[in-house]
C-alpha positions as CSV (number, residue, x, y, z in Angstrom):
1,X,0.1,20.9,-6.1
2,X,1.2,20.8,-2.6
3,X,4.4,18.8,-2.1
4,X,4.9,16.9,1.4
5,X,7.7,14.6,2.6
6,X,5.8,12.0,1.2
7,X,4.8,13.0,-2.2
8,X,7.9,11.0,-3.4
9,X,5.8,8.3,-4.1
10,X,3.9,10.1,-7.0
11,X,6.7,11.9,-8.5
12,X,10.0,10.5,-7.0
13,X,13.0,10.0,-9.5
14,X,14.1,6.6,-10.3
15,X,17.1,6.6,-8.2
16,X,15.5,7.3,-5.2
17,X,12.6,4.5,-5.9
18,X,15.6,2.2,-6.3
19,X,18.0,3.5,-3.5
20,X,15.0,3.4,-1.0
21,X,13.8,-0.4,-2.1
22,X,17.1,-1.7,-0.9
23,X,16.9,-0.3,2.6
24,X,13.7,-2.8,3.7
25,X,12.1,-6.3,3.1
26,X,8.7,-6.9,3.5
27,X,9.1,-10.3,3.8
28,X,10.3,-9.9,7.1
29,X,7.6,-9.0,8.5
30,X,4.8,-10.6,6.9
31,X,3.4,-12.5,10.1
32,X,2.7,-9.1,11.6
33,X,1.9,-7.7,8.1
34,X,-1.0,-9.9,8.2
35,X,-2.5,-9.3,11.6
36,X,-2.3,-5.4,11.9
37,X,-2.2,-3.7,8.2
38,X,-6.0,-5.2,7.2
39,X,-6.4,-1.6,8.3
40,X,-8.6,0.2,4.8
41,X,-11.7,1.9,6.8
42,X,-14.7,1.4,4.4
43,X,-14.3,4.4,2.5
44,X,-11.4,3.3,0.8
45,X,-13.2,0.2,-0.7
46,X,-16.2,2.3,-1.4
47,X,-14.2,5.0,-3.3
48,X,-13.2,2.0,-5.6
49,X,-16.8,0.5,-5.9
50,X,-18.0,4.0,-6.8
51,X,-15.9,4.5,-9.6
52,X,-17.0,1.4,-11.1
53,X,-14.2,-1.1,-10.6
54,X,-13.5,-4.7,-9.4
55,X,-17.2,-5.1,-9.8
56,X,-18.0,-8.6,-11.0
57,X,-17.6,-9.6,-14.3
58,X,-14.3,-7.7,-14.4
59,X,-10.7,-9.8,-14.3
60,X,-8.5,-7.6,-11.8
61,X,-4.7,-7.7,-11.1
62,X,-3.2,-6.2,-7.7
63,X,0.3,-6.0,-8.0
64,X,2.5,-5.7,-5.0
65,X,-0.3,-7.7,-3.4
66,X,1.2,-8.5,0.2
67,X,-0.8,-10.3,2.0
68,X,-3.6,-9.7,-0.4
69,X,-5.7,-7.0,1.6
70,X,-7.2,-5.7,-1.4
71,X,-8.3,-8.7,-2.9
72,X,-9.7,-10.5,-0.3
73,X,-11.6,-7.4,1.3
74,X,-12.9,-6.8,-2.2
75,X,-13.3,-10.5,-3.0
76,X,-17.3,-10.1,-2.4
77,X,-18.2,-7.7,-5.3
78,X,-17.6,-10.9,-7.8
79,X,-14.6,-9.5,-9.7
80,X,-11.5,-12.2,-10.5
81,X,-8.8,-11.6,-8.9
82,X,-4.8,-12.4,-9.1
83,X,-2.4,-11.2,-7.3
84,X,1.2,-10.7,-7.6
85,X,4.1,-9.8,-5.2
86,X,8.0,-10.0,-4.9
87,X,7.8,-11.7,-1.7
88,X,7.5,-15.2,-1.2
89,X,6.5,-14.5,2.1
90,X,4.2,-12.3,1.5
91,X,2.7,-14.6,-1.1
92,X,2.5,-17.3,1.2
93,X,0.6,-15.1,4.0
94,X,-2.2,-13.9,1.3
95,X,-3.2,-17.8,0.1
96,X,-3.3,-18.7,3.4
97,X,-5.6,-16.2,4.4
98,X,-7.6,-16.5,1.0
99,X,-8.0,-20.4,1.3
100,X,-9.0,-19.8,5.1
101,X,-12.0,-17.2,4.1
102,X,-12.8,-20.1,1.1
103,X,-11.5,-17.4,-1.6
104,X,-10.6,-18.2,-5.0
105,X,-7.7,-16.1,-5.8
106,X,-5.2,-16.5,-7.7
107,X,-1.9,-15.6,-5.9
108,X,1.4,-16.0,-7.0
109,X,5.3,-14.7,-6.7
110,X,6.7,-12.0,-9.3
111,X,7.9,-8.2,-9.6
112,X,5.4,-6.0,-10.9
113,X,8.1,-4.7,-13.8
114,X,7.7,-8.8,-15.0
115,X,5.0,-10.8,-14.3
116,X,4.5,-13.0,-17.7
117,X,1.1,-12.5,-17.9
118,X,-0.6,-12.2,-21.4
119,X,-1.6,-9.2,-23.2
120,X,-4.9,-7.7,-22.9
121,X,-5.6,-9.7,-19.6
122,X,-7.4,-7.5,-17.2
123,X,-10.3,-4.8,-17.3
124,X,-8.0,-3.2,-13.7
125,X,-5.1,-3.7,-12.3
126,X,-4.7,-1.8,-9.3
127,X,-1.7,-0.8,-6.9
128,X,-2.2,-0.5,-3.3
129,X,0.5,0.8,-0.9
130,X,3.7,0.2,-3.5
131,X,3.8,2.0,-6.4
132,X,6.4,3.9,-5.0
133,X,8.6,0.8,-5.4
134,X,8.3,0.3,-8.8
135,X,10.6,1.5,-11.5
136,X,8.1,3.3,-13.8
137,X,10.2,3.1,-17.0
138,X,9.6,-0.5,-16.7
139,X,6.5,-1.1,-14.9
140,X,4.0,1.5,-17.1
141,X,4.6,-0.3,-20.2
142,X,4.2,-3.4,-18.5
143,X,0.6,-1.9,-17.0
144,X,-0.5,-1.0,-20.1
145,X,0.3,-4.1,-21.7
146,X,-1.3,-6.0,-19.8
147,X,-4.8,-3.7,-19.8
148,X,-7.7,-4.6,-22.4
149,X,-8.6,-1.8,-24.5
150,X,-9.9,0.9,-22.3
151,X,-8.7,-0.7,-18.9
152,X,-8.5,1.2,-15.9
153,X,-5.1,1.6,-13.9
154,X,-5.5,2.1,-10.4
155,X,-3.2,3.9,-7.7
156,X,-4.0,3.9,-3.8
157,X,-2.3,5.5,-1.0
158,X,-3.0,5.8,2.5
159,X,-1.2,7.1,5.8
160,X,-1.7,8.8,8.8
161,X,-1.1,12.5,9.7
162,X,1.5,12.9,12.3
163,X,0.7,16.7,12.7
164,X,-2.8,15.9,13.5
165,X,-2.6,13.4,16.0
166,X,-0.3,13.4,19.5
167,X,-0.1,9.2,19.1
168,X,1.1,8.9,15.3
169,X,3.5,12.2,16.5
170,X,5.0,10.2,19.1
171,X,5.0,6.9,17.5
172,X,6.7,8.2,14.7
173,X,9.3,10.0,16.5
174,X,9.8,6.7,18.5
175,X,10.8,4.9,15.0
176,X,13.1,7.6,13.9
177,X,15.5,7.1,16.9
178,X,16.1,3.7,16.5
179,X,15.9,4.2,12.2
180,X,17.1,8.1,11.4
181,X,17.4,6.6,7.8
182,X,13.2,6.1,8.2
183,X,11.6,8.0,4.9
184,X,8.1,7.0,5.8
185,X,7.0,9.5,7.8
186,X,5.8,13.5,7.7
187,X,2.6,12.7,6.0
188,X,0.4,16.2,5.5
189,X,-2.7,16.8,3.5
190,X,-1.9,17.5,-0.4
191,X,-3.8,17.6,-3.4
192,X,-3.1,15.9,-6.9
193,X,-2.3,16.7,-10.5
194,X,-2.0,14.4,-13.4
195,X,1.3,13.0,-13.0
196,X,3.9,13.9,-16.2
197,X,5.1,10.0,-16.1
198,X,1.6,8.7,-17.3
199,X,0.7,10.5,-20.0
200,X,2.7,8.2,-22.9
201,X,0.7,5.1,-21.7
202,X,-2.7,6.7,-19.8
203,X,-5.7,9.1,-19.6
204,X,-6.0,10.6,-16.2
205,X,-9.5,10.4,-15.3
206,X,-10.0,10.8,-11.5
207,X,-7.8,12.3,-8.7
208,X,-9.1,11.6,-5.3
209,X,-7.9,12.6,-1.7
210,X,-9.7,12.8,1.3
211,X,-9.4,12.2,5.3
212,X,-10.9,9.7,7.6
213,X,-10.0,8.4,11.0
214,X,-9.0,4.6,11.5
215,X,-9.7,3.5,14.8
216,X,-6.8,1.5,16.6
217,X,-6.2,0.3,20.0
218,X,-2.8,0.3,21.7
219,X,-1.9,-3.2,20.8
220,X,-3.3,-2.9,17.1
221,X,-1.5,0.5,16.8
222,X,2.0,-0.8,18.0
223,X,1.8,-3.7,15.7
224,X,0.7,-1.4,12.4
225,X,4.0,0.6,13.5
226,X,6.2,-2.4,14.1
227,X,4.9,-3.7,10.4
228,X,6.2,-0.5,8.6
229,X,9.6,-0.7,6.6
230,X,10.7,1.6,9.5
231,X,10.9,-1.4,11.9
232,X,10.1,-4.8,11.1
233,X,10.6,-4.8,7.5
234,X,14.1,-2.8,8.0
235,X,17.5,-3.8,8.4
236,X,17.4,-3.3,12.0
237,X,19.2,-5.6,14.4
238,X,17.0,-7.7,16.8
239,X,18.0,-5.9,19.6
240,X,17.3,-2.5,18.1
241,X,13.7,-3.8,16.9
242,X,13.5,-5.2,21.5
243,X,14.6,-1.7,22.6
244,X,11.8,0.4,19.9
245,X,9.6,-2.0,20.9
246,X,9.5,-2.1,24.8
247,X,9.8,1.8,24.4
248,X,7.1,2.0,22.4
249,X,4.7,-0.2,24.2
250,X,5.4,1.9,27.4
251,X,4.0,4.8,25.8
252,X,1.1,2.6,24.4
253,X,0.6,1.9,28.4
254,X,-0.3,5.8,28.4
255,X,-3.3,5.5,26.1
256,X,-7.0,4.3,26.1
257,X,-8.5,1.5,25.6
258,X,-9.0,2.7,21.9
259,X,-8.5,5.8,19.5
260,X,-8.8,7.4,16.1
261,X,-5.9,8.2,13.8
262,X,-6.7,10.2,11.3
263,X,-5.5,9.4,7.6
264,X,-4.8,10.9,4.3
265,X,-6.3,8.7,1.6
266,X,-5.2,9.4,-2.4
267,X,-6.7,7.9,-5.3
268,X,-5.3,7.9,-8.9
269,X,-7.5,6.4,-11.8
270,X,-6.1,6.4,-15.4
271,X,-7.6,4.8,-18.5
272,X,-4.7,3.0,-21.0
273,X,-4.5,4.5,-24.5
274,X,-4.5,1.4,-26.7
């Protein structure tokens, strides 16, 4: 396996998942959450359509929903969906934008480590974006509780690749001087390997990674930065979040009308052993 600044979120210890969840709030910026991080190119949803999930007449859980991106951009294959998140805020965002698109999803506020929903509920429950927030001692048996017999558990990840691309170089570069403390950056090309912390609950049965550019332009772009837990969802003061954000805009003055950023997307299906 290669190892990158961001593999933590496959194989980081407990403490750091726990040490880095107190250092952000996604609730704080779930307005801008919304509007710029609807960002999956189709790939992504085709990846997940081609293995044969959250395909109608399958009940599907997202946990860590946000603003429910992965519900309601997969809303049209037929599965039903519920979705859960931590923030109220972020809660509130995904029913709005379900009930404006005339979705019928079932949203709602918990952890993922608790969500009180009955055994043997889902044929997938997916997690898009937030594993890495979860305590695994508690959320795995949860998972698999939750599965029906041969269910599928589902992990997605995807970020740009700084060392590919001058804008996502700079941007990020931008966010570390006003947030040295900033872990989300460095991303790099890796590959996968069945993860040890899986095995007691789930069969690993496909590993997936893969590249694809995601086309911004400069406004889009400087509002996915500003909604990353490096900026709007930190504990920045508002006058540090001002300052990163005129700076940043002036170097979004220096770019075209539109671009590509190219991404690193990774894909972790397991089966629970029941």
């Amino acid at each position: 396996m290669i190892l990158c600044k961001r593999m933590w979120i496959f194989i980081a210890s407990e403490n750091d998942r726990l040490t880095i969840r107190k250092k952000f709030d996604w609730g704080l910026s779930s307005k801008d959450y919304a509007k710029y991080r609807d960002i999956y190119p189709d790939e992504y949803y085709n990846t997940i359509i081609e293995l044969g999930l959250c395909l109608q007449g399958q009940s599907v859980l997202d946990l860590g929903t946000g603003t429910g991106v992965l519900p309601r951009n997969l809303y049209k294959y037929g599965a039903a969906w519920t979705g859960t998140d931590i923030s109220e805020n972020q809660i509130a965002e995904a029913v709005r934008l379900a009930a404006e698109s005339g979705m019928n999803i079932n949203f709602f506020t918990a952890s993922a480590e608790n969500t009180n929903l009955p055994n043997n509920s889902f044929d997938v429950i997916t997690a898009a974006q937030c594993f890495q927030y979860f305590d695994n001692r508690k959320v795995l048996p949860e998972i698999a509780r939750m599965l029906k017999p041969n269910g599928r558990f589902l992990i997605l990840f995807m970020a740009w690749l700084p060392n590919e691309n001058e804008i996502a170089a700079k941007s990020e570069e931008l966010v570390l001087k006003y947030n040295p403390d900033w872990t989300g950056g460095g991303m790099v090309r890796y590959s996968l390997a069945e993860p040890e912390w899986s095995k007691e609950h789930f069969s690993c049965m496909n590993l997936i990674t893969y590249a694809v550019p995601v086309t911004f332009t400069p406004e889009s772009w400087h509002g996915r930065i500003f909604a990353c837990r490096g900026i709007g969802a930190s504990t920045l003061s508002e006058e540090q979040i001002s300052e990163w954000a005129k700076e940043h805009m002036d170097y979004m003055d220096t770019l075209p009308e539109s671009f590509d950023i190219p991404h690193w997307i990774a894909v972790m299906d397991f089966m629970v052993r029941k």
